[in-house]
Legacy VTK file of the C-alpha trace (Angstrom):
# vtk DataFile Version 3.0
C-alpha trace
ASCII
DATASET POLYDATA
POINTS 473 float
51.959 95.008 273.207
51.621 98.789 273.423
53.418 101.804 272.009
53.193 104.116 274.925
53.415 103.386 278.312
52.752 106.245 281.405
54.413 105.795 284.810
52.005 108.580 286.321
52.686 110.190 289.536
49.097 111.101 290.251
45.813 110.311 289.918
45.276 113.942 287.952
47.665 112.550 285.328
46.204 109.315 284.394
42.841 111.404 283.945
44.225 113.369 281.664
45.638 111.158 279.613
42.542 108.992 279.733
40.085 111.535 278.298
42.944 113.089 275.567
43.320 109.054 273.870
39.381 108.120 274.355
39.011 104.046 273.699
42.657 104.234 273.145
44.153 104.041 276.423
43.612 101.289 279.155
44.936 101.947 282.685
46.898 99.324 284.683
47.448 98.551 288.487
48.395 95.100 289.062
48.166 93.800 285.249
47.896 90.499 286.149
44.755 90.599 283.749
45.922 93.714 281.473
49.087 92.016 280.238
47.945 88.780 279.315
44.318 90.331 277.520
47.097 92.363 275.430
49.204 89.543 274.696
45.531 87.500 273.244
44.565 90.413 271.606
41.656 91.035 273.298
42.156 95.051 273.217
43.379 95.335 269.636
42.544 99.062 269.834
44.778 99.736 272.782
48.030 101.329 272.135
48.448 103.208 275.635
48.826 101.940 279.078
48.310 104.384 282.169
50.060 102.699 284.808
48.796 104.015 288.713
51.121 101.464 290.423
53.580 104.602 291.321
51.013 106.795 292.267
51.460 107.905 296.489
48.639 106.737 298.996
46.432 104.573 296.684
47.472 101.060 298.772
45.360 102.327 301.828
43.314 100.356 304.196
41.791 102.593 306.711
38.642 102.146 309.296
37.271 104.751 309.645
34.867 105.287 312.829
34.915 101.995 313.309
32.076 101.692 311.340
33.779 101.976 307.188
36.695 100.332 305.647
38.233 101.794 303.007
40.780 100.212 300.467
42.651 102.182 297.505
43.054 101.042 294.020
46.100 99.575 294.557
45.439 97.823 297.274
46.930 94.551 296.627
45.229 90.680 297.838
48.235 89.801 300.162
47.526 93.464 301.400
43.766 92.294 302.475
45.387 89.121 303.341
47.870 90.645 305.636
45.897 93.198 307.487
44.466 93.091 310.483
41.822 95.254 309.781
40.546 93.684 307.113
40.941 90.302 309.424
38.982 91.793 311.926
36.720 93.747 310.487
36.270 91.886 307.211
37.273 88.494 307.311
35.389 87.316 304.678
37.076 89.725 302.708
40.669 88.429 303.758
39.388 84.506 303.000
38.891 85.537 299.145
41.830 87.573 298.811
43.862 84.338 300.023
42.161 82.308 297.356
43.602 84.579 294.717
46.252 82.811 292.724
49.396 82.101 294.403
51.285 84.758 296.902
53.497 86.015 293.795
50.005 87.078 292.296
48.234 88.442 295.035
51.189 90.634 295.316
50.293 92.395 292.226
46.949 91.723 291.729
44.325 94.124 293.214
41.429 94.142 294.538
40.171 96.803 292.563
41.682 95.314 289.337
39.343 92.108 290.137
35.922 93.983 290.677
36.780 96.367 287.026
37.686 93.361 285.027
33.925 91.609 286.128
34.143 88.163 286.064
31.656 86.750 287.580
34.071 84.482 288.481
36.086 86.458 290.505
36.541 86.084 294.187
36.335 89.147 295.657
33.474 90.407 294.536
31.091 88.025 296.258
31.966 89.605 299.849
32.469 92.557 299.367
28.618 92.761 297.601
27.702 90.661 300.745
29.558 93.752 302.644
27.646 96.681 300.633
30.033 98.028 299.201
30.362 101.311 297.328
32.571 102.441 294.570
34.756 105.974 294.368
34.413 106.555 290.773
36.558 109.535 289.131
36.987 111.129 285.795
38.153 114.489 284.696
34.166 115.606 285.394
34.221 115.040 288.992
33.442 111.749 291.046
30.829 109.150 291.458
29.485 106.619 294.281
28.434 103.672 292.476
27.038 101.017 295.170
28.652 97.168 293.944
24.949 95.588 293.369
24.481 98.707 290.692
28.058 97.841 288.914
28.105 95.456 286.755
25.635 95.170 283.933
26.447 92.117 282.108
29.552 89.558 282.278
32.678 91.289 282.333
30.884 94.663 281.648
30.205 97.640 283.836
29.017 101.254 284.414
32.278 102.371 284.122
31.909 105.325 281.441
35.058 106.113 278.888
38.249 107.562 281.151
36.613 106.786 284.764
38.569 105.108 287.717
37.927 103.458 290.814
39.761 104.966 293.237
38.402 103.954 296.811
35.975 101.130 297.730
34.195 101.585 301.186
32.346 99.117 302.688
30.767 98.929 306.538
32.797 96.844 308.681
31.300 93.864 310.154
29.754 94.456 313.875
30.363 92.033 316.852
26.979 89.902 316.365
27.587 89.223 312.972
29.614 86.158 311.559
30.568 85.330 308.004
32.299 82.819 305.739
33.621 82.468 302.184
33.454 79.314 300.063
35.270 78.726 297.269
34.719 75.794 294.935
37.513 75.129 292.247
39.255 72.035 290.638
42.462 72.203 292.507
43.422 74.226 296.060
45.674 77.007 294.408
46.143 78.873 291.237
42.298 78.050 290.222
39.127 79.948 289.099
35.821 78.986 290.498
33.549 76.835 289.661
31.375 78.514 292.510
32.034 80.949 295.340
29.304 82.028 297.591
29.954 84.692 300.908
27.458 84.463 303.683
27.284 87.239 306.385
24.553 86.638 308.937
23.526 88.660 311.987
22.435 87.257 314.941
19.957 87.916 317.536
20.651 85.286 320.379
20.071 81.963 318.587
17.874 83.628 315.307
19.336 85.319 312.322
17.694 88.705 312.033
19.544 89.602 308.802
21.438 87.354 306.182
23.604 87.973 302.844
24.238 85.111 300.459
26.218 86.541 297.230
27.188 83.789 294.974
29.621 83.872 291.973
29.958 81.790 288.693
26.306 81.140 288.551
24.848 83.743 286.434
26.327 86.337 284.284
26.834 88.375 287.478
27.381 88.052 291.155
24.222 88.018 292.574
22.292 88.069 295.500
20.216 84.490 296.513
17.004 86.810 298.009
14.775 83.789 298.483
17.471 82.006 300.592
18.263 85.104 302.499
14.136 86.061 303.091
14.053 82.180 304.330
16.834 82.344 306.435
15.394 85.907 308.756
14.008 85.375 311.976
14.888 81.122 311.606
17.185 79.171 314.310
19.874 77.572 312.140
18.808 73.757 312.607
19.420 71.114 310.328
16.066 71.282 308.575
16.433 75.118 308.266
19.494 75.224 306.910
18.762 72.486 304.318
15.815 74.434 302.988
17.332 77.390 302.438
20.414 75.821 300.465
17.872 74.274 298.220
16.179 77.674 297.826
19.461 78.718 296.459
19.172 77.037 292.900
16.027 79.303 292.433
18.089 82.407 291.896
20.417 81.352 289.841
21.320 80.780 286.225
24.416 78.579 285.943
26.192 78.295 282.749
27.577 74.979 281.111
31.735 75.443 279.951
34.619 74.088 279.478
35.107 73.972 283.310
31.660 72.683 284.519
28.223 72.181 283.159
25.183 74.301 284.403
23.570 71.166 285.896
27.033 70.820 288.332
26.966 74.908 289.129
23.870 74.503 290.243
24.472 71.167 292.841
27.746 72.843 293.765
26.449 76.080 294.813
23.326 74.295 296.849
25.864 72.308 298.722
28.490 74.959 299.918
25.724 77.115 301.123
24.694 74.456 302.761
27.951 74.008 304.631
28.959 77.415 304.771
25.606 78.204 307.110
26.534 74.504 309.087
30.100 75.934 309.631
28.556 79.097 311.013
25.616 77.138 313.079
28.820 75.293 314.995
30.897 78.456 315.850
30.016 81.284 317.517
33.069 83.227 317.168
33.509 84.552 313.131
35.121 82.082 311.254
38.302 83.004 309.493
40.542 80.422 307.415
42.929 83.033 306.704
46.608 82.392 309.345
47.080 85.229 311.677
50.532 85.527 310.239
50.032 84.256 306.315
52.676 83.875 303.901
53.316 86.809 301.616
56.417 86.641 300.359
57.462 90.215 301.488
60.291 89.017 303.573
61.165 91.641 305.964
59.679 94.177 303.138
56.284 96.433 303.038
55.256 97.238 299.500
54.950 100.612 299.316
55.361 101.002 295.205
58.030 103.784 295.314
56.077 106.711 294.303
57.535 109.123 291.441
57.838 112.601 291.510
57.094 112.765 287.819
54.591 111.074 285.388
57.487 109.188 282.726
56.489 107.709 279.450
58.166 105.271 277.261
58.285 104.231 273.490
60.314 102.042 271.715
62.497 104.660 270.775
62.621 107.031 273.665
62.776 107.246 277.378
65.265 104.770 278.987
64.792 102.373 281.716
67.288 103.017 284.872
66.582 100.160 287.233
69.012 98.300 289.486
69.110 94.564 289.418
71.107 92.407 291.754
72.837 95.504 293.445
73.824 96.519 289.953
72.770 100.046 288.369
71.285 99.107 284.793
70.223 101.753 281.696
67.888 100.100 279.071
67.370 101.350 275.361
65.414 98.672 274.301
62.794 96.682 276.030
60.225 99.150 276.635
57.437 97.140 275.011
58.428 93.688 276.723
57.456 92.323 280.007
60.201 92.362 283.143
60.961 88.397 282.130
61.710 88.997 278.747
64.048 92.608 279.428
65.345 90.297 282.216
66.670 87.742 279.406
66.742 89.136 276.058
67.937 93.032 277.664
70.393 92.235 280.615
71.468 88.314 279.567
70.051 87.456 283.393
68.907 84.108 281.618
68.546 82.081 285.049
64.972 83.179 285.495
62.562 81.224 283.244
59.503 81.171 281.261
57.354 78.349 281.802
54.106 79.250 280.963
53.750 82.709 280.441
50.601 83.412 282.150
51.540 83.611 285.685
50.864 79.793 286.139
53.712 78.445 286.705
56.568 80.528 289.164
59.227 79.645 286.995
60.046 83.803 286.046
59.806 85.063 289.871
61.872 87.764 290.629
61.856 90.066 293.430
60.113 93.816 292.519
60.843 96.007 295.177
61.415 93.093 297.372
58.333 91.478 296.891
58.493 88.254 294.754
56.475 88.602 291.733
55.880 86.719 288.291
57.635 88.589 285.841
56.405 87.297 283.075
53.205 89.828 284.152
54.971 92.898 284.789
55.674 95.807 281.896
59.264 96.416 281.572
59.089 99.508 282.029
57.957 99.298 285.828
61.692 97.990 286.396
62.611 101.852 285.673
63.409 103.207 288.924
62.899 99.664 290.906
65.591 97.797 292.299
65.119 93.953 291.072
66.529 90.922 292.430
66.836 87.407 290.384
67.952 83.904 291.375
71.643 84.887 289.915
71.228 87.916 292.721
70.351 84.743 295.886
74.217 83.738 295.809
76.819 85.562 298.096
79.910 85.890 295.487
81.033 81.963 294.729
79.193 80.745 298.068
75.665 79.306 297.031
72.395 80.172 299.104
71.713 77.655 301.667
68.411 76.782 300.011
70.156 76.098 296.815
72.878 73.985 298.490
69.803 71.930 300.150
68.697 71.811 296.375
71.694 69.932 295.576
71.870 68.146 298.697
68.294 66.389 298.490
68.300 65.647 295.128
65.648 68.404 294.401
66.668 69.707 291.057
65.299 67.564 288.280
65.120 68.941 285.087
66.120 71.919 286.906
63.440 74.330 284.845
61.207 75.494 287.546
64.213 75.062 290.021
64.894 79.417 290.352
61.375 80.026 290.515
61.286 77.419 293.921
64.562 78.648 295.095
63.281 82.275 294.847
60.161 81.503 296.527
61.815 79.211 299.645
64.637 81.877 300.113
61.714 85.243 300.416
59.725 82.299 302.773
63.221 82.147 305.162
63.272 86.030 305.219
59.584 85.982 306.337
60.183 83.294 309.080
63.027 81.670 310.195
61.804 78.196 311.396
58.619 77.899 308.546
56.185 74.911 309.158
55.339 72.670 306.562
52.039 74.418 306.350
54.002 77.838 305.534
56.579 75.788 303.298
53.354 74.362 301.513
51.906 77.733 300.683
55.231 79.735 299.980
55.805 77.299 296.937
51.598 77.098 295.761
52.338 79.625 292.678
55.517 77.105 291.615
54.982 74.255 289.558
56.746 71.035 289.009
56.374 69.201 285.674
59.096 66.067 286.209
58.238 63.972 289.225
56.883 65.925 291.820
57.235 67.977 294.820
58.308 65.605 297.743
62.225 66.421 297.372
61.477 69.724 296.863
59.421 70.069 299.679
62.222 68.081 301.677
65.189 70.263 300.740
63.068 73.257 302.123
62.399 71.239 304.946
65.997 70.900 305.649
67.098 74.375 305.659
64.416 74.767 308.623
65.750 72.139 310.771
69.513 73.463 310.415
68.001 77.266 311.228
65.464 76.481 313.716
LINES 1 474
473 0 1 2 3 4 5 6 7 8 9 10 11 12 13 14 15 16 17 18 19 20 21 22 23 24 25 26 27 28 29 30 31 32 33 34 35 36 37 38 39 40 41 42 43 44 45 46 47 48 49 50 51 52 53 54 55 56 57 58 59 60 61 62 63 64 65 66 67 68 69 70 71 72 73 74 75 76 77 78 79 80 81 82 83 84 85 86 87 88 89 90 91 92 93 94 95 96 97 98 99 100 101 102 103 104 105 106 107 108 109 110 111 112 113 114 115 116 117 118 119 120 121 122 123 124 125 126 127 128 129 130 131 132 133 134 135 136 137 138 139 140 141 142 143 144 145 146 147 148 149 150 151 152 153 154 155 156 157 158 159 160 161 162 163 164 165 166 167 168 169 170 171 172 173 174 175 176 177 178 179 180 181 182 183 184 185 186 187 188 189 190 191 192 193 194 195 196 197 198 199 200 201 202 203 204 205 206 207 208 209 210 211 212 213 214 215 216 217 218 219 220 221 222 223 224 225 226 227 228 229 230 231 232 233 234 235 236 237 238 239 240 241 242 243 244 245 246 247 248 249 250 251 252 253 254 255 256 257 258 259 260 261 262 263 264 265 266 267 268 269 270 271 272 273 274 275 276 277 278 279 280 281 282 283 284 285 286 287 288 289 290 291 292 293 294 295 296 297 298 299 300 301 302 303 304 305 306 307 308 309 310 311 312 313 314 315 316 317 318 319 320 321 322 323 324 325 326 327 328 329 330 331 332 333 334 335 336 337 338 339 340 341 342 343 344 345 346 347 348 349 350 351 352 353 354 355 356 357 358 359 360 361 362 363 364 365 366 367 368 369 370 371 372 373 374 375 376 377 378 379 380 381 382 383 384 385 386 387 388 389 390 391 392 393 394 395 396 397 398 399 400 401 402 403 404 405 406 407 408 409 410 411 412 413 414 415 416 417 418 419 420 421 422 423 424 425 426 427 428 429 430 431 432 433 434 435 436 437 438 439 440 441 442 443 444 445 446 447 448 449 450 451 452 453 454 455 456 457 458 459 460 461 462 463 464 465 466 467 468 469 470 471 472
C-alpha cells in the first residue's frame, strides 16, 4: 500500500518530508480513512506515509481563559468523548464524537482527521462550525488561521495547500446562557454515516434567543450554515409555532443530494424534522443537553493513550528497518511486514491467527487487538506502528492453561456460534471489565457496538457478558 512509511518524532519532520516528496506523500494520524482510501486506490500517486501518531503533545485539550478550547491533531473522538472539558464546555462537540463509529474507532480516529478528509458527511464538523472554529495551519513557510466556514471549498476538498497540516483547532467555549444539541440521522444506531446531522447552539436572553447557530451536514456539498432559520429564530420565544417555522425555513438553504443511501427529496424532510426536534428538546430543558454518559465507555481499561512518543523519526521499506514490538508480553523483531496492516503482520508475520478478518474496513470488530492498551481494529492500523508498541491479542486474554472468565462465560452460555467474531467480542467484554467492574447493560451494549454477529444474533452474547457482571459485582 506504500513503499515508505515515517514514524516522525516531530512536527518539523513530517514538514520536511512533506515539501521534499510534493503530491507524493500523504500524512496519517488515526488512518481510519488513509488506510482503507489506499487499499481502493484512491491515492494511486501516494507512495509515502508521514505518520504524526508518535509525535509528543499533539493529543491536547486545553481551555484556555475559560473562554478557548483547544484540541491537537491527534486528538482522538473517545478523547472528546471522555473529557470533561469538552463535556462542559462543548457538549455538542462530545455528542458527535460519540456518534463516530464504534469505541475501537474513535480510539484512532481524530478529530482532525474527520474535518481534513471533508465529508460533508462527517460528524464533527457540524459543531464545531456551529462553535466558530479556527484552524492552526502549518507548512515549512510558517502558519495559517483558517476559520472552519472558510475551509472547505467543495466536497471532500479544502484550502489545504501541498505539505500543510492542521495542527490545533480552537474554538470559544460555550458560555452559561447558551444551550446546544447534536442530531444525528443514520440507518442504524452505531457504525453508520449520516443521512443528516444538524448542531444547534442558541443563546438565551430570559425566555428569547438573542443568537442561534444551525450547521447541518449531508445536505449540500458542504456543511453549511441554515441563515434564514437562524435570522428567524433571533429575538423569537421558542413556541410551537416558532419553532415549526423555522424548521421549515431550513429546506431553503439547502441542496440535498439523491444516493445510494437516501434520495434528495428524504435529505431534505429529514433535516426539517430534526431541527425541528432538536430546538423542541432545547425549548423543554433549561440546563444544556448532553446525551453523552458522564463516565462513557472507551475501551481504555485502566489505560490513558498517550501514543508513546519517539525520540527519533524511523522509516520503513520492505527491505529495511525492522519492526521491534512486543505482543502478549513477548519481545518480537519483524523483517517482513512493513507494508501490511497490524491484522495481517499479526497473522501472516507472528502466526497469532486467533484474531480475525471479517470485513476489512473496520466494520466488523472481528481483528481487535489492544495498541498500547487501547482496543483498536487492526485491520486499520500500518504495521509498522506495532514497532515500539506493546500489543495484546485474544491468545494474550488467557492466564497460562486457565481461560479468561469472559471466555469461560462464552462457553458457559452457549455464546460462541460459528465462533468467527467470537475474539473480537471477547476482546471487547474483557477491556469493558477493566473499565468497570459491575458494567450495566447499557455499558455492555455499547462496549460490543463496533462487534458484529453474522449467525443468530447477540442475545447469548450479550448474556454471557451479563454473567461475568453478576459473579463480579
Amino acid at each position: 500500500m506504500w513503499n515508505k512509511y515515517y514514524c516522525v518524532s516531530t512536527i518539523d519532520d513530517a514538514l520536511k518530508i512533506l515539501a521534499e516528496n510534493p503530491g507524493k506523500a500523504k500524512l496519517i494520524a488515526g488512518g481510519t480513512d488513509v488506510v482503507l482510501e489506499l487499499e481502493k486506490e484512491i491515492h494511486p500517486q501516494i507512495e509515502i506515509l508521514v505518520d504524526i501518531s508518535r509525535v509528543e503533545s499533539l493529543d491536547h485539550i486545553i481551555l484556555e481563559d475559560d473562554d478557548v478550547v483547544h484540541l491537537g491533531a491527534m486528538t482522538t473522538h473517545n478523547h472528546c468523548v471522555n473529557s470533561k472539558i469538552i463535556q462542559n464546555f462543548a457538549p455538542i462537540l462530545a455528542e458527535a464524537c460519540y456518534s463516530v463509529g464504534s469505541p475501537q474507532i474513535r480510539n484512532r480516529g481524530t478529530v482532525v482527521g474527520n474535518l481534513v478528509t471533508a465529508s460533508p458527511a462527517n460528524d464533527t464538523i457540524s459543531p464545531l462550525m456551529a462553535l466558530d472554529a479556527v484552524l492552526t495551519v502549518r507548512s515549512i513557510d510558517g502558519e495559517r488561521l483558517v476559520p472552519l466556514r472558510e475551509f472547505y471549498t467543495s466536497v471532500r476538498k479544502t484550502v489545504l495547500r501541498p505539505g500543510e497540516i492542521v495542527t490545533d483547532v480552537a474554538f470559544r467555549a460555550m458560555r452559561k446562557e447558551e444551550k446546544g444539541t447534536f442530531i444525528k440521522y443514520a440507518l442504524r444506531k452505531a457504525q453508520a454515516i449520516s443521512l443528516v446531522n444538524a448542531a444547534i447552539i442558541l443563546n438565551m436572553d430570559g425566555n428569547r434567543v438573542s443568537n442561534c447557530s444551525i450547521a447541518l451536514g449531508a445536505v449540500a456539498p458542504v456543511i453549511i450554515a441554515s441563515e434564514k432559520a437562524q435570522s428567524f429564530l433571533i429575538g423569537k420565544i421558542l413556541n410551537k409555532e416558532n419553532i415549526q417555522q423555522a424548521s421549515d425555513l431550513v429546506t431553503q438553504d439547502i441542496s440535498p443530494i439523491s444516493d445510494i443511501r437516501s434520495s434528495a427529496d428524504y435529505r431534505d424532510k429529514i433535516a426539517s424534522i430534526i431541527v425541528k426536534r432538536g430546538l423542541e428538546k432545547l425549548a423543554s430543558d433549561d440546563s444544556r443537553d448532553n446525551s453523552v454518559p458522564i463516565n462513557p465507555v472507551v475501551l481504555w481499561g485502566k489505560t490513558t493513550p498517550n501514543h508513546k512518543k519517539l525520540d527519533v523519526t524511523k522509516f520503513f521499506t520492505a527491505d529495511s528497518s525492522e519492526i521491534r514490538t512486543k505482543i502478549n508480553g513477548k519481545e518480537y523483531r519483524f523483517q517482513s511486514g512493513q507494508q501490511k496492516s497490524l491484522l495481517h503482520l499479526l497473522r501472516d508475520e507472528a502466526g497469532l491467527v486467533g484474531t480475525k478478518e471479517g470485513c476489512g474496513e473496520g466494520e466488523c470488530g472481528a481483528c481487535t487487538v489492544y495498541l498500547d492498551g487501547v482496543a483498536v481494529m487492526s485491520c486499520l492500523v500500518p504495521a509498522p506502528r506495532a514497532d515500539g508498541a506493546e500489543i495484546t491479542t485474544i491468545e494474550g486474554i488467557t492466564n497460562g492453561e486457565k481461560l479468561h472468565p469472559v471466555q469461560k462465560a462464552f462457553i458457559d452460555e452457549g455464546a460462541v456460534q460459528c465462533g468467527y467474531c467470537t475474539p473480537g467480542f471477547i476482546m471487547s467484554a474483557v477491556k469493558l471489565f477493566e473499565e468497570y467492574s459491575n458494567p450495566d447493560i447499557d455499558q455492555i451494549k455499547m462496549a460490543i457496538t463496533g462487534n458484529l454477529c453474522r449467525c443468530t444474533g447477540y442475545y447469548k452474547i450479550v448474556k454471557a457478558i451479563e454473567s461475568v457482571a453478576e459473579r463480579t459485582g
